[in-house]
C-alpha positions as CSV (number, residue, x, y, z in Angstrom):
1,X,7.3,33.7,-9.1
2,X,10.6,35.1,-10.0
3,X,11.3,34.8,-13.7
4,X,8.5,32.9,-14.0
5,X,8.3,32.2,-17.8
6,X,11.6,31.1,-18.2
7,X,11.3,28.9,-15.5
8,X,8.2,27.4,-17.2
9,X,9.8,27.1,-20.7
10,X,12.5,24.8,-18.9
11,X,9.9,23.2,-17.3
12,X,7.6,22.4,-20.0
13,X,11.0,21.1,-22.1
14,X,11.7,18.9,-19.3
15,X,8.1,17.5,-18.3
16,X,7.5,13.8,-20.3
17,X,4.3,14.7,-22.6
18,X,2.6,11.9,-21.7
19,X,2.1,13.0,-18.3
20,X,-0.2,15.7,-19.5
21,X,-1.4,14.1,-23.2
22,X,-5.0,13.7,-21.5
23,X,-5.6,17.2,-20.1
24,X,-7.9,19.4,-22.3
25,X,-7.9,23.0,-23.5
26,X,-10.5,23.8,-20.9
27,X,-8.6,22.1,-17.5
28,X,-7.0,19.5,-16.0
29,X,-6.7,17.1,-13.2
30,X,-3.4,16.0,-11.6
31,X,-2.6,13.4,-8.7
32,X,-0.2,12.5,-6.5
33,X,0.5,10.4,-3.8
34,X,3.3,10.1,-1.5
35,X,4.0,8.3,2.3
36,X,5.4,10.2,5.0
37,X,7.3,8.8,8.1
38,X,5.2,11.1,10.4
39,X,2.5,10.2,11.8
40,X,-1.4,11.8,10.3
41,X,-1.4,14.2,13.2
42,X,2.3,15.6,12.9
43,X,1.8,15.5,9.2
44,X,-1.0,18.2,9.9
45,X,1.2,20.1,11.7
46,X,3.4,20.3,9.0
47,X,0.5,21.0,6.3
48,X,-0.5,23.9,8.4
49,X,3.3,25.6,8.2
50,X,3.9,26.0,4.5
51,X,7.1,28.2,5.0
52,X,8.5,24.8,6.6
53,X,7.8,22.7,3.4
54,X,6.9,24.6,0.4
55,X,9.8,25.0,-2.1
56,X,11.0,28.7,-2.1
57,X,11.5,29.1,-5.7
58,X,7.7,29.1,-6.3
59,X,6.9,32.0,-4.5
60,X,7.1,35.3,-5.3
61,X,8.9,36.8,-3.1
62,X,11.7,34.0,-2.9
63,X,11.0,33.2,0.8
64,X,9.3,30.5,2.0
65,X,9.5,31.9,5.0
66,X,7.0,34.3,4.0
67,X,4.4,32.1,3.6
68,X,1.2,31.5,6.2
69,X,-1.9,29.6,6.3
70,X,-4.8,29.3,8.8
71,X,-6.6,26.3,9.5
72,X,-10.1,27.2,9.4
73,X,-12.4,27.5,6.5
74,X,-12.1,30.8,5.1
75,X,-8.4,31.3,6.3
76,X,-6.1,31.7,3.7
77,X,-3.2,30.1,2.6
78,X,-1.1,33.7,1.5
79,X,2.7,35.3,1.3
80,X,3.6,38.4,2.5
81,X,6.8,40.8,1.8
82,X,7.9,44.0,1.8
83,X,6.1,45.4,-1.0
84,X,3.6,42.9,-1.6
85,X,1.4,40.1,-0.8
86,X,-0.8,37.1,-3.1
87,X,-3.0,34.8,-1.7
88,X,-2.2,31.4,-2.8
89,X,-5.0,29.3,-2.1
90,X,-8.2,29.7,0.5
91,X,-9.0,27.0,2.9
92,X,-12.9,25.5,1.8
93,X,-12.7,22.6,4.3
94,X,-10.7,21.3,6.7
95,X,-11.0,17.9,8.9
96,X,-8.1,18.2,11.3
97,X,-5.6,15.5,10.4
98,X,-7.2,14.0,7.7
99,X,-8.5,16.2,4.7
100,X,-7.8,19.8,3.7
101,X,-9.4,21.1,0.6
102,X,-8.0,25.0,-0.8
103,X,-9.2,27.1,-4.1
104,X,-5.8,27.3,-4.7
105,X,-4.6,29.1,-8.4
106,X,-1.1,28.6,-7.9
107,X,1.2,30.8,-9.6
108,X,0.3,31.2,-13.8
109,X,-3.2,30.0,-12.6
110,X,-4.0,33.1,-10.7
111,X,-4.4,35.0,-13.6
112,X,-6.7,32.4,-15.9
113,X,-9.6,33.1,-14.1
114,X,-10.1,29.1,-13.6
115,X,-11.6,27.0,-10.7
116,X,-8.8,25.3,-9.2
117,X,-9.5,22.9,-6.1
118,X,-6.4,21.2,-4.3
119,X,-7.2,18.6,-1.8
120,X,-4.8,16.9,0.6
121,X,-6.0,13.4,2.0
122,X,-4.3,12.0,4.7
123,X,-4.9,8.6,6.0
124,X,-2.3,5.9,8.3
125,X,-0.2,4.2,5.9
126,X,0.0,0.3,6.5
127,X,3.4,-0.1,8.5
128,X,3.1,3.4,10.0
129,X,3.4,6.9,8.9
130,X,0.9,8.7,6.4
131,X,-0.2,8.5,3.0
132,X,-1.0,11.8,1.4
133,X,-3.0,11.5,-1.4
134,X,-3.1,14.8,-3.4
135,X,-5.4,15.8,-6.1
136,X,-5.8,19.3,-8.2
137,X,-8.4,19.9,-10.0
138,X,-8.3,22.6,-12.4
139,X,-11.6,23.6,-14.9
140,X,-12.0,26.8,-17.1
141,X,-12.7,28.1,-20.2
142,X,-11.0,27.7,-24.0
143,X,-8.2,30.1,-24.7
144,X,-6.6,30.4,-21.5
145,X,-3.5,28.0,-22.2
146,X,-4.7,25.4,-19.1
147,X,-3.5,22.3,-21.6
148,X,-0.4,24.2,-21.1
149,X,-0.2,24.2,-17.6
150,X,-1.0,21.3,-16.7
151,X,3.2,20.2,-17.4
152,X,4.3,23.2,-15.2
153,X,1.8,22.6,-12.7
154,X,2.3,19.1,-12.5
155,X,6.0,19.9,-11.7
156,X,5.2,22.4,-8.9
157,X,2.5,20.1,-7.3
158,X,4.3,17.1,-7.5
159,X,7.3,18.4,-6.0
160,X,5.1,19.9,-3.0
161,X,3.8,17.2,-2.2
162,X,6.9,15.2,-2.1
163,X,8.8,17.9,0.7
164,X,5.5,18.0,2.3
165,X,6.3,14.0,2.9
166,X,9.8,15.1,3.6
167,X,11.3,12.6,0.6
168,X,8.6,10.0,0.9
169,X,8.0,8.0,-2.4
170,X,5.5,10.0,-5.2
171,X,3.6,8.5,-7.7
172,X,2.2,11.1,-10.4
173,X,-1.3,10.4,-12.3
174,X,-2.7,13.4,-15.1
175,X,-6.2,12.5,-15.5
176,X,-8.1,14.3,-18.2
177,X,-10.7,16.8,-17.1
């Protein structure tokens, strides 16, 4: 993440507190929920190919395009560039068109040493399409700055989610851990 702290200063400035007043010093939980004109199945498709979705200003590299994922359990969901590589998140279940659960320490979380577990529901919204319904759950210890995070985070998820519904309508819960 390219000049990553001043990207979460402005972020944190900008976030409302009381989306993140009920997260703790040791973790957080965020959720999101969006609906997607595209059907489950060709919403999995598009889950599968981050690089088509994921916004490129949180990677490190700078290109989306440089990010992969495999749909097994065990494959990861990782960015690769001249010069370097991260894993982003690992796949621990996956239910083809319907659930997709990663270990995922996204960006600043990589380096807190803290259990973080993404999962991606997505069922038939009524009227067609899909709703995604997008939980991260994020637990570790006292002194790591999570209750800090949880602003920044919320920003990044949230704002996954909603071009992973290609500009379907979000709705953001912080839950406290």
């Amino acid at each position: 993440m390219r000049n990553l702290l001043p990207i979460l200063a402005a972020v944190t400035a900008s976030t409302a507190s009381a989306e993140v007043v009920s997260s703790s010093e040791t973790g957080f939980t965020l959720s999101h929920e969006a609906v997607s004109p595209l059907a489950p199945s060709e919403l999995w498709q598009r889950l599968m190919q981050p690089a088509e979705w994921w916004d490129p200003d949180h990677t490190y590299s700078g290109d989306a395009g440089n990010l992969s994922m495999g749909e097994e359990a065990g494959a990861y969901w990782r960015e690769d560039w001249d010069g370097g590589s991260v894993i982003h998140g690992q796949v621990l279940l996956s239910k083809k068109g319907e659930e997709l659960v990663l270990s995922a320490p996204f960006g600043p979380l990589i380096s807190t040493a803290a259990d973080c577990r993404w999962t991606i529901r997505l069922s038939p919204a009524e009227g067609g399409g899909t709703t995604i319904t997008s939980s991260h759950v994020v637990a570790g210890s006292k002194g790591t700055g999570l209750k800090d995070l949880a602003g920044p985070v919320d920003y990044v998820m949230g704002a996954g989610v909603r071009r992973l519904a290609a500009d379907g309508q979000l709705t953001t819960k912080v839950r406290k851990n």
